[in-house]
N, C-alpha and C positions, 0 to 999 in steps of 0.2 A: 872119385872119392865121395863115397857119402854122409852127411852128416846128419844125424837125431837128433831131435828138440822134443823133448816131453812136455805136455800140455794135460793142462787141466780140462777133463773131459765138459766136466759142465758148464765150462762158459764158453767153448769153443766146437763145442760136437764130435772131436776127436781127442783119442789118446794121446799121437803122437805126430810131429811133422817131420817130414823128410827133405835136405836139402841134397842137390846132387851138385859135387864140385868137380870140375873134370882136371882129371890130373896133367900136371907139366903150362895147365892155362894162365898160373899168377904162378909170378917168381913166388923168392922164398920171403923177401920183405913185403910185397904184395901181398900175399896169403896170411900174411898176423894182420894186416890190416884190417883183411876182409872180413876175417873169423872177429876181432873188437868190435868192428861195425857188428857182424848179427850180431854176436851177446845182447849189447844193448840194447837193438831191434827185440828180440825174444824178451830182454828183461820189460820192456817199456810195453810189450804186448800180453805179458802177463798181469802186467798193475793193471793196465784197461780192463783185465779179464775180472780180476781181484775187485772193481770200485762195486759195482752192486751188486755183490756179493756183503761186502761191508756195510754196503747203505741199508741192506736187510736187516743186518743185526741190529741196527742201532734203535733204541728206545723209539715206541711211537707216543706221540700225548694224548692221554686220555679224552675224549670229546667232552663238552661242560654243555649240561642238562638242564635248560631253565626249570625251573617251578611251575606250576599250571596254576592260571589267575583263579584267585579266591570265588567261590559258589556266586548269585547275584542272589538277593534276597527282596521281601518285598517293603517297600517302604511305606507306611498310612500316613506320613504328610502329606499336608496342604489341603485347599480349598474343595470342597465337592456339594453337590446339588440333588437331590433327589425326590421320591412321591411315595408314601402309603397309601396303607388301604388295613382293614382291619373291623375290630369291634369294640365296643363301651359298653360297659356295664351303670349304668346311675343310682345311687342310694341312698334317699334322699327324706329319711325319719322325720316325721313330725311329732310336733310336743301336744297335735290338736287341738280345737278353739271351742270352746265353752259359750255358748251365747243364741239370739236369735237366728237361726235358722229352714223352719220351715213357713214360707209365704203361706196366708190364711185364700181360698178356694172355695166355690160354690158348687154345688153338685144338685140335679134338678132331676124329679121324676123321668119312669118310672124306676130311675137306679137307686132312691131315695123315696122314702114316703111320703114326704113334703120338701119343701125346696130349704134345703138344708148349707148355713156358714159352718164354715170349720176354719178357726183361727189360729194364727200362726202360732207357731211353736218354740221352745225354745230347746236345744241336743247338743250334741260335740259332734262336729267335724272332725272325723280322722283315719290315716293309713298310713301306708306307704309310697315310698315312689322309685320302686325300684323299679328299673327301667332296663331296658338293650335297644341296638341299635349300631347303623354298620358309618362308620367312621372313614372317613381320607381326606388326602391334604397334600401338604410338601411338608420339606426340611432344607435344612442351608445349614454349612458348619466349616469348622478347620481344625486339623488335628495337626499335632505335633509327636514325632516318635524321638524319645530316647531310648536307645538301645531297645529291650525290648515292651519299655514301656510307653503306653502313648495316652495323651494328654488332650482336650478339645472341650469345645466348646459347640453350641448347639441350640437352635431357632427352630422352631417347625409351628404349621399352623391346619388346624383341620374344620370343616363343616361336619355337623353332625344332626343323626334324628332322633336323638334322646327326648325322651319327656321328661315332664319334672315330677313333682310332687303330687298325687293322685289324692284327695280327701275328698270320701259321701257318706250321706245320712239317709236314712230312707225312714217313714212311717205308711204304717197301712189303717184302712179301717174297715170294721166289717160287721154283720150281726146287725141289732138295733133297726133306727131306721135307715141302714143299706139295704135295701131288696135284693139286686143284681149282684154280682163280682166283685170284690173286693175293692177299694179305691185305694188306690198306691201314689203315694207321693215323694221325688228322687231330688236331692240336691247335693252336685258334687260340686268339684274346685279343683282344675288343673292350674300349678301353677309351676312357674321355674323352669320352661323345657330350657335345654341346652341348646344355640344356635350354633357355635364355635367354640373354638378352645384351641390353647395357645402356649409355650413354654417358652423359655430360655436357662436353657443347663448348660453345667458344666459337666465332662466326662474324663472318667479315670480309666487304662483300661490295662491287658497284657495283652502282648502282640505272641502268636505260635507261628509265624511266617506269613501264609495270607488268612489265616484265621485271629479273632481279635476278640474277645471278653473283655465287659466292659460293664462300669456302674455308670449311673445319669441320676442328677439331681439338679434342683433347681425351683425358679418362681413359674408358677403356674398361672393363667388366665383365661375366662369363660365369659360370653355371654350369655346371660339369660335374659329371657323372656316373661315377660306378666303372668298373670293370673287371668281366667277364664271361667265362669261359672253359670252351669246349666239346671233349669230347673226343669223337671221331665214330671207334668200334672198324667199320671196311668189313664184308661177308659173310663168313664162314667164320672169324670170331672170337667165342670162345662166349663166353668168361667174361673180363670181364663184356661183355655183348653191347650192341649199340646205343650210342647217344649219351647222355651223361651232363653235366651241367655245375657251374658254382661260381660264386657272385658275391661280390664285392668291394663293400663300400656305400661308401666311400671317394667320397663327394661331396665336390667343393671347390668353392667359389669364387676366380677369379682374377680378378687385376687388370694390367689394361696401357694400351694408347696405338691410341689412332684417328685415322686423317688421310682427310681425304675432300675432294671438294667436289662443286657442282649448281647445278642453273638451277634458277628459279624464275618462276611466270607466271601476273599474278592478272588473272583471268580473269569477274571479277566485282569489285562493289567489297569483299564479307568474303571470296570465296573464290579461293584460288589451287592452283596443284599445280606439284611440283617433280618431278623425277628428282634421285637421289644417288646415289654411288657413295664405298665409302670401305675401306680397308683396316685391320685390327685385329690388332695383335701382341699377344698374355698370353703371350710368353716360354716357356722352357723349363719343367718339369715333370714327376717320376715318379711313376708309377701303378702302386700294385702289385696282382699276381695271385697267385689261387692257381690249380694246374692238380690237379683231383680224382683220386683213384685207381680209380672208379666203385665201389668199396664203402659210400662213405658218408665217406672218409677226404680227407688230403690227403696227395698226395704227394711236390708240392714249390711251394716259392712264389719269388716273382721280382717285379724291379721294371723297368718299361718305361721309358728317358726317350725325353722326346720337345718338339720347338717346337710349338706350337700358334700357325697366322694363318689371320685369316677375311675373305674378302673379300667383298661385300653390294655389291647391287643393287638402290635400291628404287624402286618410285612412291609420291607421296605427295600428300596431300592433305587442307590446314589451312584455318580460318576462324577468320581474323583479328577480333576485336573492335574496336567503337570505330568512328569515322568514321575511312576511308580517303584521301579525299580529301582535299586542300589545294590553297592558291591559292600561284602563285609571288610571291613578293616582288618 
């Protein structure tokens, strides 16, 4: 006797199973027995068949896709240290001096027809003293960023080859009893170079990522140096002959006002470099001289005023401390 079981092909690799029962081998109570046992056998080998089959259909859950962490950005806090280098411009007006001036000279044959005084004089002293000259130094500071504004504060100190104040008078003489070449007589007055110069500002600025614009202002501070004055007797004046001079120690330091501003661009995560540009008023101021009589004497003294501004041009270049970067909120 044969019996068919139909099966699900695709979970079993066949259509259908075949039992073979041999006849007259199970009585007739025996034989319902056997045939209840398969069923269940077949029904219970079909659910096995059926489970992942089911487990397929059922919903799968979606996978959850964090967010990717916010850009880093660059941050211009904190402490940093740096060096220029650059140039100054000095402009440095006099009001010129009214008064004795040129020391009196003898001049002796044959540049003269006879041995000839010529007495001192009296002229204005005056020019300019606009000056250049190559400027560096350091700087020290701390900034503070909010958002993308940022906030500091700012030290720096430089040596500089400025001069100062430039003022000469010159007389000639010539004709008469000159025979020879003209006699020329020169007396100038350097006074006021710049030895140093000095700030502390405060800075305002906007941050573009590692780019930064920025104002600066603040108290300014310079040394200056005395007064120097030369007296230059031309050829064919004997006594006293050649060039002679006198100094004034008359150092001061002044105080005034700086306004500038600059870019700034970091170029690494500690290191950046800026250009600035700033202008410095220390106000008005008189320097006195004295003008020598080339004996060893003086023969008259005077006082120069004059506005002293300084204009600067510098590169720079700071390294900032501290972790640079942050993350945007």
């Amino acid at each position: 006797m044969l019996v068919t079981v139909a099966l699900e092909q695709q979970h079993f690799g066949v259509e259908e199973a075949t039992l073979l029962v041999v006849p007259g081998f199970f009585s007739h109570g025996t034989k319902g027995l056997v045939m209840k046992k398969l069923t269940i056998t077949v029904a219970a080998l079909a659910a096995l068949g059926a489970g992942p089959a089911l487990a397929a259909d059922m919903p799968v859950k979606a996978p959850v896709y964090k967010a990717p962490p916010p850009p880093a950005v660059y941050s211009w806090s904190g402490f940093y240290v740096g060096a220029n280098i650059g140039g100054a411009w000095s402009r440095n007006n006099s009001d010129g001096y009214n008064g004795l001036v040129f020391p009196p000279f003898a001049a002796l044959p044959p540049e003269v027809a006879v041995i000839t005084i010529f007495p001192g004089q009296f002229s204005t002293l005056a020019g300019t003293g606009n000056r250049s000259g190559v400027i560096g130094g350091g700087q020290i500071g701390y900034n503070w960023q909010i958002q993308q504004f940022v906030l500091g504060v700012e030290a720096d100190g430089e040596g500089t080859g400025l001069h100062g104040l430039g003022a000469s008078a010159m007389r000639t003489f010539s004709g008469g009893l000159v025979l020879g070449a003209p006699l020329t007589q020169t007396v100038s007055v350097n006074s006021g170079n710049i030895d140093w110069m000095a700030s502390f500002r405060g800075r305002v600025g906007v941050a573009a990522d590692r780019a930064l614009f920025y104002l600066t202002g603040g108290a300014a501070v310079a040394g200056i140096g005395g007064s120097t004055t030369t007296v230059n007797n031309g050829p064919g004046i004997a006594i006293p002959a050649g060039s002679f001079s006198t100094t004034n120690a008359g150092t001061t330091t002044r105080w005034g006002a700086t306004v500038g501003g600059g870019v700034e661009w970091a170029f690494a995560n500690n290191w950046s470099v800026a250009g600035e540009y700033r202008h410095s008023d220390f106000g008005n101021r008189g320097t006195a001289f004295t003008i020598p009589d080339g004996f060893g004497g003086v023969f008259a003294t005077g006082t120069l005023n004059s506005r002293l501004t300084v204009d600067q041009a510098t590169a720079r270049l700071n390294y900032r401390f501290g972790g640079p970067v942050a993350t945007r909120d």
